[in-house]
N, C-alpha and C positions, 0 to 999 in steps of 0.2 A: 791220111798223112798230112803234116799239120806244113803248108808253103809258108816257111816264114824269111821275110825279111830283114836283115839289117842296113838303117841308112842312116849318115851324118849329116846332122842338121848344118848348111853353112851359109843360112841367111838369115834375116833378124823380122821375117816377115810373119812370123805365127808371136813374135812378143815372148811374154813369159811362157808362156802356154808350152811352147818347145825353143827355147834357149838355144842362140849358136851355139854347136861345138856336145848336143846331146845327140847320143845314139838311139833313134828312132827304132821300132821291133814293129816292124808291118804284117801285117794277114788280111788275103784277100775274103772279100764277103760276099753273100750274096744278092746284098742287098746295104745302101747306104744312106744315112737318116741326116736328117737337119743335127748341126751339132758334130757330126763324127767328123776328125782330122783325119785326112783322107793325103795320098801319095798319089801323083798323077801324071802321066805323058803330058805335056804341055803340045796343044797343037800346034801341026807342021813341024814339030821338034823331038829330038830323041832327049831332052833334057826333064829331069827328073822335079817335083816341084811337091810342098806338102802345105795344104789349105784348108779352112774348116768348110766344111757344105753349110750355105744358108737359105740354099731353096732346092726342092726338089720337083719339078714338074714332069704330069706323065701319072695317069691312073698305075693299076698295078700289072694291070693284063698289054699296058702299052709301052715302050719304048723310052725308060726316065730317062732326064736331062736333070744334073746337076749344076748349080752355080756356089762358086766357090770364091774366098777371099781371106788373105791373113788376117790375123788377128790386130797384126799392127797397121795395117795398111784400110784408106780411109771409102776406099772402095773394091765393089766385086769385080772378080778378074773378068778381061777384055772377049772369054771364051763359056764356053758349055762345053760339059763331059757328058760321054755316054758309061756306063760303065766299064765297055771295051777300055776307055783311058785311064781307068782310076788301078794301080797297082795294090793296093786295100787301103784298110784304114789302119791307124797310128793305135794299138791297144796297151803300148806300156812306153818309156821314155827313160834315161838315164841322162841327168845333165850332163854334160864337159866329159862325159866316156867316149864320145867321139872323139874330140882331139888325141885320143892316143892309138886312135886308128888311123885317120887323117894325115895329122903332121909328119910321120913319118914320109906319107908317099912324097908329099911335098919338098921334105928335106932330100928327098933319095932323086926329086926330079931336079932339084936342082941343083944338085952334087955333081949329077953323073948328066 
């Protein structure tokens, strides 16, 4: 059975690569490679967050640690993933399809 994901991009820190406002289509992996846009718990936080892996440390029989950083942004984030944190990786992307998921909740939270 195939765990997939949908999620709105609403930050401008992956650049072009995933555009505010596209619909992300996540699946989790067994395993995560330098290069894969990757979805992930931010530690200490239940907040959702999507980065490219640029290093992976940790043979293969041992315990990988991932380090990760937008694409727009001029350094790697402040943390390490174990795979327990990474929700998968990003395998497909539709620009600005998000915003029509989105905006409603928005418009509807501040309606009501």
């Amino acid at each position: 059975m195939l765990s997939l994901k949908l999620l709105v991009v609403l930050s401008a820190s992956m650049g072009a690569a995933l555009p505010v406002g596209s619909l992300a289509f996540v699946v989790p992996q067994t395993e995560y490679h330098v290069g894969d846009v990757v979805t992930f718990e931010i530690p200490n936080s239940e907040e959702l967050l999507t980065h490219r892996v640029v290093r992976v440390k940790g043979a293969m029989d041992e315990v990988r640690v991932y380090e990760t950083r937008g694409d727009a942004n001029n350094a790697v984030d402040d943390w390490t993933l174990t795979s327990g944190a990474i929700v998968g990786k990003v395998v497909f992307h539709l620009p600005f399809l998000g915003y029509l998921l989105y905006l409603p909740q928005v418009v509807l939270t501040a309606v009501f």
